[in-house]
LUMNU-820586 format. One record per residue (C-alpha): residue number from 0; y, x, z. Coordinates in nm, 3 decimals, padded with zeros to 5 digits. Example, Ala and Ser with C-alpha at 12.3 -4.5 7.8 and 13.67 -1.06 7.14 Angstrom:
+-----+---------+---------+---------+
:   n :      py :      px :      pz :
+-----+---------+---------+---------+
:   0 : -00.450 :  01.230 :  00.780 :
:   1 : -00.106 :  01.367 :  00.714 :
+-----+---------+---------+---------+
//
This chain:
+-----+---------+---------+---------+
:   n :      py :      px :      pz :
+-----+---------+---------+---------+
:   0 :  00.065 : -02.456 :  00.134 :
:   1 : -00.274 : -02.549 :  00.329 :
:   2 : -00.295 : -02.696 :  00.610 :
:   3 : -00.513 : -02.570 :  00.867 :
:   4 : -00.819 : -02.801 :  00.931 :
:   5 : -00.920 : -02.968 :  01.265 :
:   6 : -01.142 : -02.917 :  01.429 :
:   7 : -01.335 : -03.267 :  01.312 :
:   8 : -01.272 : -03.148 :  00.964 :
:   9 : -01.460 : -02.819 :  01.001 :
:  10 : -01.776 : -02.945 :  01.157 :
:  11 : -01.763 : -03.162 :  00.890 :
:  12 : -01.753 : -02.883 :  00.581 :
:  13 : -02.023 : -02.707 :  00.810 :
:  14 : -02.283 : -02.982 :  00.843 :
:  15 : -02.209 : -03.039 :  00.467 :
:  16 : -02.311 : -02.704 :  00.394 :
:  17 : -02.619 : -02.727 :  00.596 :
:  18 : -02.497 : -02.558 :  00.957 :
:  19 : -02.710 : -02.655 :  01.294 :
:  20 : -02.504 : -02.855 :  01.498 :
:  21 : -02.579 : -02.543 :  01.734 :
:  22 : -02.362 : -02.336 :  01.516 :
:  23 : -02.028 : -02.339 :  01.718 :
:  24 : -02.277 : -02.141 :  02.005 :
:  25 : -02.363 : -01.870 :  01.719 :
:  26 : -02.282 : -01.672 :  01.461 :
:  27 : -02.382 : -01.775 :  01.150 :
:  28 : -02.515 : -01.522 :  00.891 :
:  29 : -02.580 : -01.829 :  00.611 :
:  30 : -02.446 : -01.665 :  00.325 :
:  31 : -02.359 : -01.973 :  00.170 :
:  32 : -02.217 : -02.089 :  00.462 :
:  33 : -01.941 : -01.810 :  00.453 :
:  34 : -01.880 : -01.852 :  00.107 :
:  35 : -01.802 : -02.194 :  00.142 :
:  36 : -01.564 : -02.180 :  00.440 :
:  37 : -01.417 : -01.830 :  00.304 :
:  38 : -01.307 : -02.109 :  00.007 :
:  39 : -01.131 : -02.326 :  00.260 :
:  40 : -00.908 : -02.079 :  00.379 :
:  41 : -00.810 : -01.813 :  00.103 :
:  42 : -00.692 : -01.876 : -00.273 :
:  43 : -00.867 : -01.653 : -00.509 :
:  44 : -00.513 : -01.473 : -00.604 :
:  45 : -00.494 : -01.376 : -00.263 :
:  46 : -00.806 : -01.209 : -00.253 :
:  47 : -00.699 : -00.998 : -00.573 :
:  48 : -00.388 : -00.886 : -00.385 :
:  49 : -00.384 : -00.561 : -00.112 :
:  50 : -00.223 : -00.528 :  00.205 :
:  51 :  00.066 : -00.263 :  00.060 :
:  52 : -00.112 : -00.014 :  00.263 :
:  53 : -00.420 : -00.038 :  00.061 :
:  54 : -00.263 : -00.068 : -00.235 :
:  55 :  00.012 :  00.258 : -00.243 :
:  56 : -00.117 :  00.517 : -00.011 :
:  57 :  00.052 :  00.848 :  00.072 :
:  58 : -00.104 :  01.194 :  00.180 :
:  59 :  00.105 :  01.556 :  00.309 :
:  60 :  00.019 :  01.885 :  00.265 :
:  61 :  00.215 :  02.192 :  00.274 :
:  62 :  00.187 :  02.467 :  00.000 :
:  63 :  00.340 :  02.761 :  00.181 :
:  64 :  00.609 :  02.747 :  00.472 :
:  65 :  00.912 :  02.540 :  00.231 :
:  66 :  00.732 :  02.337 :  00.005 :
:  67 :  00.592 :  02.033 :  00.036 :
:  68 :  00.392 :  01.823 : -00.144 :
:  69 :  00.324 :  01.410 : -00.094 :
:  70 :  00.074 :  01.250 : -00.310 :
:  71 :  00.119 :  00.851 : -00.417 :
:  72 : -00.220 :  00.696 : -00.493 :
:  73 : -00.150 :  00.350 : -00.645 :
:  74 : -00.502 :  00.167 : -00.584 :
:  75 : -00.711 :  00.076 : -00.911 :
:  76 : -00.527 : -00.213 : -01.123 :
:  77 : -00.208 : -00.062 : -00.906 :
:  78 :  00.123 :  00.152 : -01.059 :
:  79 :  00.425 :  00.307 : -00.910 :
:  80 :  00.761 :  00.318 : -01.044 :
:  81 :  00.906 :  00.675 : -01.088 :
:  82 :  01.253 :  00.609 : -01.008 :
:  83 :  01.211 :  00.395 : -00.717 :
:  84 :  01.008 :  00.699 : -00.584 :
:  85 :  01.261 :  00.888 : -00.345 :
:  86 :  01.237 :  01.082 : -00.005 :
:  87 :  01.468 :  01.173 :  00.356 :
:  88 :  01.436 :  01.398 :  00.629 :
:  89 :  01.530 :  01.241 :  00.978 :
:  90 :  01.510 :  01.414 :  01.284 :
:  91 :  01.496 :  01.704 :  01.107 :
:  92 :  01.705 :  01.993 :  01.297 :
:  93 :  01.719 :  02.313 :  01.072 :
:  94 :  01.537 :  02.141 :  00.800 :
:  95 :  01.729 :  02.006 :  00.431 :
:  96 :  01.545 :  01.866 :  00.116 :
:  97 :  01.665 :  02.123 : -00.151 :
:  98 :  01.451 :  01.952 : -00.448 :
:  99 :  01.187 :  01.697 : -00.524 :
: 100 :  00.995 :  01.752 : -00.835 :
: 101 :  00.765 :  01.451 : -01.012 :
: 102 :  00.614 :  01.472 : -01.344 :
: 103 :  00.671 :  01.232 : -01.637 :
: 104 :  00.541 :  00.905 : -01.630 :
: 105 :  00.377 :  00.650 : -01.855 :
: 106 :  00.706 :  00.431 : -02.017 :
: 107 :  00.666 :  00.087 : -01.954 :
: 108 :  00.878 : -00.219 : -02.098 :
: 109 :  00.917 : -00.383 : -01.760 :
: 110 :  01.073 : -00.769 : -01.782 :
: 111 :  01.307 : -00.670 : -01.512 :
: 112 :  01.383 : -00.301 : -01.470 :
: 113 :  01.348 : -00.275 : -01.845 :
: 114 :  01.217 :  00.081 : -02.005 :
: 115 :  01.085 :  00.252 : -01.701 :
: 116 :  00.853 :  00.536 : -01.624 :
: 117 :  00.568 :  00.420 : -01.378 :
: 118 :  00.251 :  00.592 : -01.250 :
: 119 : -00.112 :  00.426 : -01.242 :
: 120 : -00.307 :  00.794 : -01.158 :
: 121 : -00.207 :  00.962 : -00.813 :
: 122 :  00.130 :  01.123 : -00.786 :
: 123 :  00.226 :  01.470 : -00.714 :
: 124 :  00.559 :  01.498 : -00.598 :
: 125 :  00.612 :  01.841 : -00.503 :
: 126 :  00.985 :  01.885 : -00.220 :
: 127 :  01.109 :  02.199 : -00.180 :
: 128 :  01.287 :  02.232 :  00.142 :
: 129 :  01.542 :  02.470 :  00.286 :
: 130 :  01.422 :  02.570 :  00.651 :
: 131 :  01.626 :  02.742 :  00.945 :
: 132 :  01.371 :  03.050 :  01.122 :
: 133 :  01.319 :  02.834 :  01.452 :
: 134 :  01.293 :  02.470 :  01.265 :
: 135 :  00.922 :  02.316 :  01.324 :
: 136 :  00.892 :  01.942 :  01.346 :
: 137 :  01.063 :  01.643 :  01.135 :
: 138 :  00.996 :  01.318 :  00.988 :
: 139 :  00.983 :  01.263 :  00.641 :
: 140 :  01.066 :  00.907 :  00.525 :
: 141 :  00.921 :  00.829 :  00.171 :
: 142 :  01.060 :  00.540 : -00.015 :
: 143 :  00.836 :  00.355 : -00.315 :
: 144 :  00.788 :  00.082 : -00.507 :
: 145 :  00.498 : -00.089 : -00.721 :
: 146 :  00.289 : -00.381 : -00.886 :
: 147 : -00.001 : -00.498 : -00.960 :
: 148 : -00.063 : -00.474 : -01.322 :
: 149 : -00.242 : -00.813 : -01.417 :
: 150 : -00.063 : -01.027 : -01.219 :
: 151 :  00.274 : -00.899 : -01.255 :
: 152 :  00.339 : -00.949 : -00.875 :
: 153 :  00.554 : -00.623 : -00.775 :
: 154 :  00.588 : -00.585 : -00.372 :
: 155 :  00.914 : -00.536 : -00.170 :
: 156 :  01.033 : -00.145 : -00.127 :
: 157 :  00.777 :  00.024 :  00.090 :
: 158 :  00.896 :  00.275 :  00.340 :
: 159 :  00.697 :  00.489 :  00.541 :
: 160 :  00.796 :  00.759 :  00.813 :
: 161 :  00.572 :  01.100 :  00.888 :
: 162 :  00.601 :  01.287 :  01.166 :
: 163 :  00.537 :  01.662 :  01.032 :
: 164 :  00.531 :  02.014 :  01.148 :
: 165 :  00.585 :  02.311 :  00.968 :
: 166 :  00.342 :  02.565 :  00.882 :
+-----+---------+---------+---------+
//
């Protein structure tokens, strides 16, 4: 773990990497000068690694009034597992999940989940729901899990909550 500089130490590693001593007044746009203090701060494995946001994102869209469909983009270098893929209605008054459909995945020989099927391409997964006449808004909770391929490091569950309206 690093510690964070002082203060001492920084105008130090800028003065070493040719900053005016007028610097702390300004910003600097020394492109060395960034590079160099970027490589105080951050290890380079941290740069290779997304915020889970960025790296598993999820879009809605209905395809007629019961079914609808939520697409899981793993981000380049990314993948999904298929069975840790799973979905909930809450607050949902009138409104059930009857089905959730996915297609196959590629099998992968995971080290610890075993033979798996996981997704590395955007997701369909098409949910069928069973809808009362008068039933208009809910929240759909999606539930997922993936890794980053090269690295093996595989984040906690993610899960996310939509507020959605019928059509």
């Amino acid at each position: 773990m690093l510690k964070k500089p002082s203060l001492p130490c920084l105008l130090l590693a800028l003065l070493a990497l040719g900053a005016p001593l007028a610097a702390h007044a300004q910003q600097s746009t020394n492109p060395n000068l960034q590079k160099g203090l970027g490589g105080l701060f951050a290890s380079p494995k941290e740069e290779d690694l997304l915020e889970p946001d960025k790296a598993f994102t999820i879009k809605t869209s209905f395809k007629g009034p019961a079914t609808l469909v939520a697409v899981l983009t793993p981000a380049s270098g990314y993948y999904l597992y298929k069975d840790r893929i799973h979905f909930a209605l809450k607050d949902a008054a009138g409104v059930a999940i009857k089905s959730v459909k996915l297609p196959s995945g590629e099998v992968k020989n995971d080290p610890t989940f075993g033979k798996t099927e996981t997704y590395k391409q955007p997701v369909q997964a098409e949910i069928v729901l069973e809808r009362a006449p008068k039933a208009k808004n809910f929240t759909l909770v999606a539930g997922y899990q993936g890794c980053h391929e090269k690295m093996g490091v595989c984040y906690p569950p993610i899960e996310k909550a939509l507020k959605l309206s019928l059509p």
